[in-house]
GUVOTOR-513791 format. One line per 3 residues: number of its first residue (from 0); for each residue x, y, z of C-alpha. Coordinates in pm, whole numbers. Layout:
REM GUVOTOR-513791
NUM	X Y Z | ...
This chain:
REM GUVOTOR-513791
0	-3413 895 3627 | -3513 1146 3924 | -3259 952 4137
3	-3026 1031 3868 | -3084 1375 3773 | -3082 1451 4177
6	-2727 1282 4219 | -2630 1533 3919 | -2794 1793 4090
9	-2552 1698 4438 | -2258 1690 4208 | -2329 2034 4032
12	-2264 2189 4366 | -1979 2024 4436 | -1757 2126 4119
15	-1565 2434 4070 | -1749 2523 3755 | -2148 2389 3757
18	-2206 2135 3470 | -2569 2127 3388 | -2680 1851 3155
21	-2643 1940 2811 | -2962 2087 2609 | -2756 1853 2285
24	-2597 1569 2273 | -2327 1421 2051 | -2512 1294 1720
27	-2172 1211 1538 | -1829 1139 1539 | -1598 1299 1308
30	-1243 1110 1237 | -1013 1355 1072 | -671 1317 910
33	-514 1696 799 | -764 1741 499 | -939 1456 507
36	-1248 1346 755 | -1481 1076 776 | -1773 1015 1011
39	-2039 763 1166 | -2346 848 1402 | -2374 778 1736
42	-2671 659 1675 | -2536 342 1447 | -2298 239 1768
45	-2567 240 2004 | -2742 2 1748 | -2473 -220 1698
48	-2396 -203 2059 | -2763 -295 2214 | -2913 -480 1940
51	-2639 -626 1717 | -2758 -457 1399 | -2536 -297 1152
54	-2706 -35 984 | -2551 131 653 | -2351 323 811
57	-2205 154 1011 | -2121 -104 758 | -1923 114 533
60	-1650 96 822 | -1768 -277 940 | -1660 -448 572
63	-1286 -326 703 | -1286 -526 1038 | -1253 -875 1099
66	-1526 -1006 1335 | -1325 -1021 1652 | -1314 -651 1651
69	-1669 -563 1559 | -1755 -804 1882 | -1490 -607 2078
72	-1587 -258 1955 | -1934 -386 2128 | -1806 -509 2440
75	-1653 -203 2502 | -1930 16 2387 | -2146 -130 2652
78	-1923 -250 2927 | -2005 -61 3278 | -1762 54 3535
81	-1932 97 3823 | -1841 423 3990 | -2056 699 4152
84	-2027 1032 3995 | -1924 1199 4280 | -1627 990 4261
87	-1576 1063 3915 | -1592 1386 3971 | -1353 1411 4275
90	-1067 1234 4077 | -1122 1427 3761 | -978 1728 3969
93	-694 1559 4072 | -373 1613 3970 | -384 1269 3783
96	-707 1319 3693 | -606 1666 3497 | -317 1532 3362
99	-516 1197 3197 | -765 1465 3064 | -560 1661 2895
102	-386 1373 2716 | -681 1244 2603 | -832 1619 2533
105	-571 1640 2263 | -696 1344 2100 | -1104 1387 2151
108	-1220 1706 2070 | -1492 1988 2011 | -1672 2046 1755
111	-1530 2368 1706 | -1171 2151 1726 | -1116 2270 2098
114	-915 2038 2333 | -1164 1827 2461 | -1066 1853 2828
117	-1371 2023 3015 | -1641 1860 2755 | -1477 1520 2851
120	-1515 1529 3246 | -1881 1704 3199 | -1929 1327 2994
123	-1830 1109 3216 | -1981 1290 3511 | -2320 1293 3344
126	-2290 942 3219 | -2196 806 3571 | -2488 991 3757
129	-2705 828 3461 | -2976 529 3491 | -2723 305 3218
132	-2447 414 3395 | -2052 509 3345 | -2001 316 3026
135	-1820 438 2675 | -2166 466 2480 | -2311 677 2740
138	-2043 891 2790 | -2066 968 2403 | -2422 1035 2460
141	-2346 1298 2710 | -2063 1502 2560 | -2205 1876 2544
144	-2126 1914 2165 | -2342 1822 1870 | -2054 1629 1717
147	-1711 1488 1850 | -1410 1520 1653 | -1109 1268 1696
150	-760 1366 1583 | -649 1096 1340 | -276 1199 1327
153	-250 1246 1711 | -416 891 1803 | -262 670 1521
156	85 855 1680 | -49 731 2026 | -123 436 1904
159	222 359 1720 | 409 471 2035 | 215 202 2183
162	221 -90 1971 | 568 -17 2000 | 620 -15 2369
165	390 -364 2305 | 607 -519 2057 | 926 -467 2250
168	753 -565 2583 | 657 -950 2424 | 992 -957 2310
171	1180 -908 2628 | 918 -1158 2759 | 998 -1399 2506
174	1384 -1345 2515 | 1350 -1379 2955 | 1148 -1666 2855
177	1426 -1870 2612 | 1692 -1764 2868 | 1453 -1922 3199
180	1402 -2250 3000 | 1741 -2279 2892 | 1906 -2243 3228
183	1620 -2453 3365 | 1698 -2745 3114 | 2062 -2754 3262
186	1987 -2782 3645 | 2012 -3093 3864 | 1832 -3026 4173
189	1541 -3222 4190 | 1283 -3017 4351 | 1018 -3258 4420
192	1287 -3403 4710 | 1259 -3063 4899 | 1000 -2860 5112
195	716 -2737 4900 | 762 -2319 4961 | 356 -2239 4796
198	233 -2466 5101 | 199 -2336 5460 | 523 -2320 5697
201	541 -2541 6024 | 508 -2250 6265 | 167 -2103 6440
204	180 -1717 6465 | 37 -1443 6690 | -110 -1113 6543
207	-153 -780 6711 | -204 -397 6577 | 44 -110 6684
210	-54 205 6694 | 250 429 6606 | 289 798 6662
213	553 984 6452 | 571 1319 6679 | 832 1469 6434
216	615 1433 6139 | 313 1482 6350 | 189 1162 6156
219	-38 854 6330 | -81 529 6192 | -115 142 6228
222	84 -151 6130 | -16 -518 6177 | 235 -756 6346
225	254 -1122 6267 | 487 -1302 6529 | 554 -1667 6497
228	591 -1932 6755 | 906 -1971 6775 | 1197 -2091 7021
231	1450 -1821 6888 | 1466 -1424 6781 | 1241 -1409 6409
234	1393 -1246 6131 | 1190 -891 6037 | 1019 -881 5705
237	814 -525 5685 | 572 -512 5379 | 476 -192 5262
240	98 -160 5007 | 77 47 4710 | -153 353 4607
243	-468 299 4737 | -423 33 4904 | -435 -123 5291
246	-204 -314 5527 | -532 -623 5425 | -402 -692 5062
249	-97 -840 5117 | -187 -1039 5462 | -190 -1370 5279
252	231 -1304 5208 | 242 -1177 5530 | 44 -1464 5696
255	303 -1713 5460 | 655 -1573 5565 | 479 -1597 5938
258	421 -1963 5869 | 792 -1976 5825 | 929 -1806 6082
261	943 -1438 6001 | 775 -1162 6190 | 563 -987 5961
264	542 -604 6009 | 267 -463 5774 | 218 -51 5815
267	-53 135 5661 | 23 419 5471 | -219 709 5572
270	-148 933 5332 | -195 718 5008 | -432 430 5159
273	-809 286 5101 | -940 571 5311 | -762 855 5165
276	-939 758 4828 | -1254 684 5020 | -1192 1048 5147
279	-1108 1198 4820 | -1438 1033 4691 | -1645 1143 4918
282	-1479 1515 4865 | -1287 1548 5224 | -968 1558 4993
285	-839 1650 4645 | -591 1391 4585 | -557 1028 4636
288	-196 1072 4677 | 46 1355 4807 | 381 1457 4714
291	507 1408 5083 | 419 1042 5049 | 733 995 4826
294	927 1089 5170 | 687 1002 5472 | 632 629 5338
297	981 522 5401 | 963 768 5715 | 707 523 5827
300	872 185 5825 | 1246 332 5940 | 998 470 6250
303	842 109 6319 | 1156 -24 6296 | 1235 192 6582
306	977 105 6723 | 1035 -232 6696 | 1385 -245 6833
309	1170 -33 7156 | 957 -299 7249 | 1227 -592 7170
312	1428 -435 7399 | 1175 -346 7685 | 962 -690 7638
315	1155 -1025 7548 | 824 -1185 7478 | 873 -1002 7118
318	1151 -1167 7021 | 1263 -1009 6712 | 1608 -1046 6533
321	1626 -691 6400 | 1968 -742 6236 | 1791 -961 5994
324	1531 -711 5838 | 1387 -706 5464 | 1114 -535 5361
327	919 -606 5019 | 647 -361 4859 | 400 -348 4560
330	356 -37 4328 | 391 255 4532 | 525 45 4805
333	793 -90 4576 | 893 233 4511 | 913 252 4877
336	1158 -105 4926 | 1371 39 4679 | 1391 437 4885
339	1497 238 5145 | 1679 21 4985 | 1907 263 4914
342	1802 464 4586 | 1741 826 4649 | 1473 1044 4448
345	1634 1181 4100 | 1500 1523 4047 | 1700 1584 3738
348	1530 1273 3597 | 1201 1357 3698 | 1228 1674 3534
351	1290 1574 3231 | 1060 1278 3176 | 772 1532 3357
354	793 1827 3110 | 579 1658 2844 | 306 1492 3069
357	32 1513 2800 | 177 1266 2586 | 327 1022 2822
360	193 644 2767 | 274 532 3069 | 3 612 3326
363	312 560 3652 | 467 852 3546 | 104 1042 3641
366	220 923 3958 | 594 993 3961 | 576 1302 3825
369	380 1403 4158 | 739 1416 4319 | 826 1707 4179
372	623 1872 4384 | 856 1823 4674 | 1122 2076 4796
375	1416 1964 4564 | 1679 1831 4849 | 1845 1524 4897
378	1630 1317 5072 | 1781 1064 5321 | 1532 772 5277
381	1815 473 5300 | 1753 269 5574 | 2067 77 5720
384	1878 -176 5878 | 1693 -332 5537 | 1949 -591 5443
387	1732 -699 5132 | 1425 -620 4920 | 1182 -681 4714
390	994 -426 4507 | 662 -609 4332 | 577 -431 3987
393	719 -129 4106 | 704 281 3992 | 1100 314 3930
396	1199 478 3576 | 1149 830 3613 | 1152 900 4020
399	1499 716 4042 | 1651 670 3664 | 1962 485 3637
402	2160 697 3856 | 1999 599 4129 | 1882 260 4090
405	2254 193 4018 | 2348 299 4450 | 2147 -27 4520
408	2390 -235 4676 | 2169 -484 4883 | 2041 -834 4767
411	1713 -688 4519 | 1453 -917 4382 | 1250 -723 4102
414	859 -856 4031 | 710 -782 3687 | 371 -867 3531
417	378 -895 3176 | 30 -759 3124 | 54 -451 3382
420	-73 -161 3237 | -5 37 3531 | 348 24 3573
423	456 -117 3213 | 704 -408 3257 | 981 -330 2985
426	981 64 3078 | 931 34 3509 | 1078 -344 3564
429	1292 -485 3317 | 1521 -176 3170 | 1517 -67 3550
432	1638 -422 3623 | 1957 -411 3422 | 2037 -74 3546
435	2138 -296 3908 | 2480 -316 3988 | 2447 -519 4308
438	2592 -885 4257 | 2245 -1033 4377 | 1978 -954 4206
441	1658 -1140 4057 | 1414 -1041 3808 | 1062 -1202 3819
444	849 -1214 3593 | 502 -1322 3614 | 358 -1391 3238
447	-58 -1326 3271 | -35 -1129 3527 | -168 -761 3583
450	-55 -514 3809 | -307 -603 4043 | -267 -969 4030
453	-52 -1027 4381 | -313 -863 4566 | -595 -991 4754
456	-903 -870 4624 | -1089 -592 4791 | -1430 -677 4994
459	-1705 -495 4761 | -1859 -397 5025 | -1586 -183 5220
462	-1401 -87 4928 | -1441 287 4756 | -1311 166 4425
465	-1475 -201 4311 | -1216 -354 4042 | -1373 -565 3784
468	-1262 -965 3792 | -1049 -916 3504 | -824 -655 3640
471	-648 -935 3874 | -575 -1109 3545 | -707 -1492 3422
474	-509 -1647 3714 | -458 -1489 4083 | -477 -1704 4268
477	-143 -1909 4052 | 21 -1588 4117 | 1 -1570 4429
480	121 -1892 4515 | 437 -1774 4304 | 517 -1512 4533
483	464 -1735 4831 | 763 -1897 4719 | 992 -1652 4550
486	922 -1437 4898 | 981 -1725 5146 | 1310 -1869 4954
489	1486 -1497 4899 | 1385 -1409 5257 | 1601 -1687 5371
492	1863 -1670 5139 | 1936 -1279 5263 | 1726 -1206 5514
495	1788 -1467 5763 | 2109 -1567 5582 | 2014 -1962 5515
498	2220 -2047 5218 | 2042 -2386 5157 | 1748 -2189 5010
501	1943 -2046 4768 | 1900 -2344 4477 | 1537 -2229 4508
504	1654 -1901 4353 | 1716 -2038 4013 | 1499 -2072 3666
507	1477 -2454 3741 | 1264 -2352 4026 | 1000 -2106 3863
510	1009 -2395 3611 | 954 -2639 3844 | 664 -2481 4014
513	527 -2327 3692 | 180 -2401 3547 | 122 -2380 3131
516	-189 -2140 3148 | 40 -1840 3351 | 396 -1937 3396
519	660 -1786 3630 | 1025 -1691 3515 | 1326 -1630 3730
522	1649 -1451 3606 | 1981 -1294 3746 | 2119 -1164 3402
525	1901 -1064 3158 | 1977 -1224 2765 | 2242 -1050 2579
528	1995 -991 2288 | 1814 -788 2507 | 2095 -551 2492
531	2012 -340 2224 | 1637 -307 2344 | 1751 -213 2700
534	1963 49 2524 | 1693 161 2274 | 1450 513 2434
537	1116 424 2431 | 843 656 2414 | 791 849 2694
């Protein structure tokens, strides 16, 4: 505890406005519905949740659940997310961290029926800097109120808006589904006759680091290069990470399309990597992401592509073919493929979908909305060179709309995960999806799999932010083998222009190659029932 209550001690001086422990802590919870209010003590959760018992009154609520949801209300009572409270504290201040608060502030409140904002990051702070840790009990135990009062009307809205945006989602799933099978059931390539795309490529490959210098932008960074073995110039395929992220989490794809022939260019990002959140965590920075990122990401690969065409041209040991260049990205690096892919940044969009932040459901926009920030302008992010893409679960609704996503004009493959709760599929992939107009497009969709599910996983050890298993979704490693093949097969078909990898384009592919327990689907044209849920606003 003296560990603990130094750490808080550390953080104290670190905030804007000191948060010393509370002299009280929250002995109920109020639930109130315009006149009418109910309540339960803490200290009946913290029962159920340690010991299993249900004391009287907890039961008066308990005789309404089935037992699947009494077990989950304890799992998440008592499940720990292991983050310092420094780093609690550094994102709270954020941007996204203020914006998250004071959507949740309307919901969780005083008990003098104040926003809950201020009371709610003085919680978590104290509960992470605590011996049991950063988990939903504790933080309960640390708001600096005597009671808690939750706003019935507000959350059951929240949680309609939701169940709708859920509904809608498995529907779109299940209609992508019926559509994959069908086409699937009709095909005549027999797939088990033809190269296996999940395993290994025939070629050995070469890696090296660049260090690039940007004097314009007065910006430094790295990108890894994968060269393969090869008698003739290698196609370009430049992968760009998400939020967060590093040029390490998508190696294995670029090891893969290296296997195959491709030269793999992988840039890191240094103004929305790994080490800016390490920075931001250790309090060297107040955001994990800035606006100009929306502009210097696809700055950075049109530079190493210069770059690239520099050293082809000086040393023919590179031998790159850089009229055959794709790029593909995940999250904030899809956003990127698509930028330079030829979508520009839709301010009038933005604004509108940003003025009512508190309520918005889906946390991308916390992200998107960041843009607005910017100088408005029309941004030239369009790079000629990229002669296809592929954006993996990427942040597109709001930043680029319709409007935008429509200019598109270059062969676009489109990855969704049907459980991402990061960038939601129906609202950021699929409606985006049938806003294309280019004649070849492809929507993925990987059922199972999370937002985080492509990636490789972090090492513990180096990593400022330690996901929990689950995050990846039940089956990873499946999904990754997926995008070893989508990647390889579209990369030929438009990248290096091979038109006998095209029939691996195609539903009877994904079906081929699909396992029961997480399948994959592959589309060009989404259902025509889908129609009137495309056309349909969702919540915002």
């Amino acid at each position: 505890m003296l560990k603990a209550l130094q750490t808080i001690a550390i953080v104290s001086l670190l905030l804007p406005i000191a948060l010393p422990r509370p002299t009280f802590a929250a002995q109920r919870i109020y639930a109130s519905y315009a006149a009418l209010e109910r309540s339960i003590s803490i200290d009946a959760l913290e029962l159920y949740a340690k010991k299993g018992i249900i004391n009287d009154d907890l039961a008066a609520y308990a005789k309404y659940a089935k037992p699947q949801v009494m077990q989950q209300l304890r799992r998440v009572l008592i499940t720990r997310v292991n983050l310092e409270p420094v780093a609690i504290s550094q994102f709270l201040y954020t941007p996204q961290g203020e914006d998250l608060l004071q959507r949740i502030g309307q919901i969780i409140q005083t008990e003098s029926r104040q926003a809950g904002v201020y009371a709610l990051r003085s919680a978590l702070i104290l509960a992470a800097a605590d011996d049991e840790g950063l988990t939903l009990l504790n933080v309960l135990r640390h708001f600096p109120s005597t009671s808690i009062r939750v706003d019935l009307r507000r959350s059951l809205q929240f949680a309609d808006e939701v169940e709708i945006i859920i509904n809608r989602t498995n529907q779109a799933i299940a209609s992508i589904a019926k559509q994959a099978e069908t086409e699937a059931s009709s095909a005549v390539t027999d797939f088990s006759q033809l190269p296996d795309l999940r395993t290994n490529g025939r070629f050995k490959w070469n890696k090296q680091t660049l260090t690039l210098s940007d004097r314009r932008r007065d910006r430094v960074y790295i990108a890894d290069l994968y060269i393969p073995v090869t008698s003739r110039p290698a196609p370009v395929i430049v992968i760009s990470h998400g939020l967060a992220s590093d040029r390490t989490t998508l190696a294995y794809l670029a090891i893969h399309l290296a296997s195959y022939g491709f030269a793999v260019a992988v840039p890191e990002h240094p103004g929305s990597n790994t080490e800016k959140l390490r920075s931001l965590f250790a309090g060297r920075a107040n955001t994990a992401d800035e606006p100009s990122e929306f502009i210097n990401r696809p700055y950075d690969v049109s530079y190493l592509l210069d770059r690239l065409q520099a050293l082809d041209a000086d040393d023919p040991t590179y031998e790159l073919n850089l009229n055959q260049v794709g790029v593909i990205g995940q999250s904030f690096g899809g956003y990127t493929a698509l930028a330079l892919a030829g979508a520009p940044i839709n301010f009038p969009q933005l604004q509108k979908d940003c003025e009512d932040r508190v309520n918005a459901w889906n946390i991308s926009l916390l992200l998107q909305c960041r843009a607005l920030a910017l100088p408005v302008t029309q941004y030239n992010l369009r790079d000629s060179r990229i002669k296809a893409a592929i954006a993996i679960n990427p942040l597109s609704s709001s930043i680029f709309g319709e409007d935008s996503l429509s200019q598109i004009k270059i062969p676009l493959m489109i990855v969704s995960s049907s459980d991402d709760t990061v960038a939601p599929a129906l609202s950021e992939q699929i409606i985006p999806f049938s806003w294309l107009t280019t004649d070849k497009k492809y929507l993925v969709l990987l059922e199972g799999g999370t937002h985080f599910s492509t990636l490789s996983e972090p090492d513990p050890n180096t990593s400022p932010l330690a996901l929990p298993f689950p995050i990846y979704g039940a089956y990873p490693n499946l999904v990754k083998r997926y995008m070893r093949a989508v990647s390889v097969a579209f990369a030929f078909s438009y990248v290096a222009s091979d038109a006998q990898y095209l029939p691996y384009l195609s539903s009877s592919y994904t079906s081929a190659i699909a396992q029961k327990v997480s399948p994959v689907r592959l589309v060009q044209t989404l259902p025509p029932d889908l129609n009137l849920l495309v056309d349909t606003k969702l919540p915002k």
